[in-house]
C-alpha positions as CSV (number, residue, x, y, z in Angstrom):
1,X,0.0,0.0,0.0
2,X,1.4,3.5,-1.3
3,X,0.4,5.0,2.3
4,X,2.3,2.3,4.5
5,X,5.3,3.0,1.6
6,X,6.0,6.9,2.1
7,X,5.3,6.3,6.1
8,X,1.2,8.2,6.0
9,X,-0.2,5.1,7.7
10,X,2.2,2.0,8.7
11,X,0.9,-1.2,9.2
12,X,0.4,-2.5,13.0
13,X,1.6,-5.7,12.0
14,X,1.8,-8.8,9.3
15,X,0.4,-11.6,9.3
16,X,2.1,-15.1,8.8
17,X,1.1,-14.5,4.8
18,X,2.4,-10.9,5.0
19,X,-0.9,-9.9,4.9
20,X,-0.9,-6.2,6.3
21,X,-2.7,-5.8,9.6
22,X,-4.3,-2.9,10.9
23,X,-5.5,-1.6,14.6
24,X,-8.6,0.7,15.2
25,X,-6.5,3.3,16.0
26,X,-4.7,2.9,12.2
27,X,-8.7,3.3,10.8
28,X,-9.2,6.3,12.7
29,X,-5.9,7.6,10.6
30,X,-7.2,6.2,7.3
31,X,-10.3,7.8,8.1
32,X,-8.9,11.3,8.7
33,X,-7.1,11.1,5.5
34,X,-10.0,10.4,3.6
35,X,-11.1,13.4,4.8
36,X,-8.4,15.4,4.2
37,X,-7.7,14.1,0.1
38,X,-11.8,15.0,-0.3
39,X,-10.9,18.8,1.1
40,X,-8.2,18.0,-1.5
41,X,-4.5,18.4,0.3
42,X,-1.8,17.1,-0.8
43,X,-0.5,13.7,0.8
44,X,2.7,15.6,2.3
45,X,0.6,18.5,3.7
46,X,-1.9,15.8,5.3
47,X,1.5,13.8,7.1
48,X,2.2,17.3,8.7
49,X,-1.5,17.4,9.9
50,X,-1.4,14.2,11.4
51,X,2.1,14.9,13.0
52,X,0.7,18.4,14.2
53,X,-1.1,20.2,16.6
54,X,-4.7,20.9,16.6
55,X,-3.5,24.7,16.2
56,X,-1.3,24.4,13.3
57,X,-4.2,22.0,11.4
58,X,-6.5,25.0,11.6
59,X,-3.9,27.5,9.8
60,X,-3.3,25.2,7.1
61,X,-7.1,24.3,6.7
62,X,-7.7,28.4,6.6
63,X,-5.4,29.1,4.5
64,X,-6.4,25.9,2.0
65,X,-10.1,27.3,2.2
66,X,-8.3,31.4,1.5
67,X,-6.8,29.2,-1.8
68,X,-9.8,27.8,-2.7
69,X,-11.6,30.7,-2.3
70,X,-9.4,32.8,-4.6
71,X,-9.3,30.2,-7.0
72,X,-13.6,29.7,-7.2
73,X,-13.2,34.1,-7.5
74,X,-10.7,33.5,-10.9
75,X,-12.8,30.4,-12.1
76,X,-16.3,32.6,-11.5
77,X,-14.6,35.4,-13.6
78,X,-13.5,33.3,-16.4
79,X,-16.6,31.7,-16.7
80,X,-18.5,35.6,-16.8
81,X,-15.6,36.2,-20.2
82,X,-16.9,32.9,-21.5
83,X,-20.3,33.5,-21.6
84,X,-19.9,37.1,-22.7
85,X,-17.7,35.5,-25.6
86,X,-20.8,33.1,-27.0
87,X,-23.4,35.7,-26.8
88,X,-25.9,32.5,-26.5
89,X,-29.0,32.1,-24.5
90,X,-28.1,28.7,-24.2
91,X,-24.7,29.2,-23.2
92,X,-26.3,31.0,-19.8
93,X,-28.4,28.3,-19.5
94,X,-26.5,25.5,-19.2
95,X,-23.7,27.2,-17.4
96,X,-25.1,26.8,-13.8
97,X,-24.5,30.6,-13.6
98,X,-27.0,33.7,-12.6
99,X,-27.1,36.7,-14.0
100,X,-28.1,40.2,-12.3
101,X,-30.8,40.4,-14.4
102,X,-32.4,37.0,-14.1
103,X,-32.0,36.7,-10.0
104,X,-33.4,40.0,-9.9
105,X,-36.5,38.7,-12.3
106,X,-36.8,35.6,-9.8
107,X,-36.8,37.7,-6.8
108,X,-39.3,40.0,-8.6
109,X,-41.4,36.9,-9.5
110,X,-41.3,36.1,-5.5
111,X,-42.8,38.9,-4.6
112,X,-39.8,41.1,-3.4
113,X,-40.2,45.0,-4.5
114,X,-37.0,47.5,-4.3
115,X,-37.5,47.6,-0.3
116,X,-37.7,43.7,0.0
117,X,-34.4,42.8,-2.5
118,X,-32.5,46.1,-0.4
119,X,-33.5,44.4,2.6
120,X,-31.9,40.3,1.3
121,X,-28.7,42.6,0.7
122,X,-29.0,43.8,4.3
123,X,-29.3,40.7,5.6
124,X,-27.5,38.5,3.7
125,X,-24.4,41.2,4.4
126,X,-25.1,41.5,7.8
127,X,-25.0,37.1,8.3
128,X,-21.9,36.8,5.7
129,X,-20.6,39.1,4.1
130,X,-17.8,37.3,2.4
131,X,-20.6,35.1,0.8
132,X,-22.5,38.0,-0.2
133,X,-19.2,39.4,-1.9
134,X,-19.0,36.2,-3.6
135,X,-22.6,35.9,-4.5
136,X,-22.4,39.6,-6.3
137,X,-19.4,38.8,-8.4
138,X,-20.9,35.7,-9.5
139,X,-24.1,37.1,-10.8
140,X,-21.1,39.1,-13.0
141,X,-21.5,42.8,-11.7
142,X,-19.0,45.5,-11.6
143,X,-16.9,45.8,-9.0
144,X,-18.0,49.5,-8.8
145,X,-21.7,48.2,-8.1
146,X,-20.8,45.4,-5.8
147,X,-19.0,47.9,-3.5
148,X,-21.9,50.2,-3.8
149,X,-24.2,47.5,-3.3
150,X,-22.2,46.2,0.3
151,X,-22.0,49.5,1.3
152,X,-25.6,50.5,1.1
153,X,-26.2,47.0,2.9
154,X,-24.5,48.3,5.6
155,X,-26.0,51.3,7.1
């Protein structure tokens, strides 16, 4: 096994047939490097982890989320230029993206006048406004209007 090679998670023991053997405390291991390789770290980044404290684990897990962040941000914008480039209906459609224009037709559509969608920026800034950051620059408006937006959300 590749793990029990570069050292990530020895075997307890062998059997008779060189079978490798395993405790409940090696599962536990496995187990948390399962979870690791789906939040997608690199083996050698996960064999600090495990060596570390609890304090250093959540550094590197903030600054893998900061990464991950940024890199949804640049992946959102290229997607915007992509769409912008087809000039298709269908293009929007099957990108899973929202525009301005159609969320603020669905929220219309809900029932939510000017006062109601001011009040969703107000709240949604107020409960996260990283998200909400996110969320405008998604929908693939200015950064001009996304500042003015956040900062109207907050008074």
């Amino acid at each position: 096994m590749y793990y029990d090679t570069i050292g990530l998670l020895p075997a307890s023991t062998r059997s008779a047939s060189s079978y490798r053997l395993y405790t409940e405390q090696a599962l536990q291991r496995m187990l948390q490097i399962q979870t690791y390789r789906e939040a997608g770290l690199p083996l050698e980044t996960i064999q600090t982890l495990l060596a570390s404290s609890t304090d250093s684990s959540v550094s590197v897990l903030e600054r893998h989320l900061h990464d991950l962040n940024r890199e949804m941000q640049r992946l959102r914008r290229q997607q915007q230029v992509i769409i912008r480039l087809l000039e298709s209906p269908s293009a929007l459609n099957n990108s899973r993206t929202m525009t301005k224009q159609r969320w603020v037709e669905m929220l219309r559509v809900a029932g939510l006048d000017e006062t109601g969608m001011n009040k969703w920026h107000d709240e949604f800034e107020y409960r996260s406004p990283e998200a909400h950051q996110d969320f405008l620059e998604s929908l693939g408006i200015e950064a001009e209007e996304i500042q003015m937006i956040r900062q109207m959300s907050r008074q």
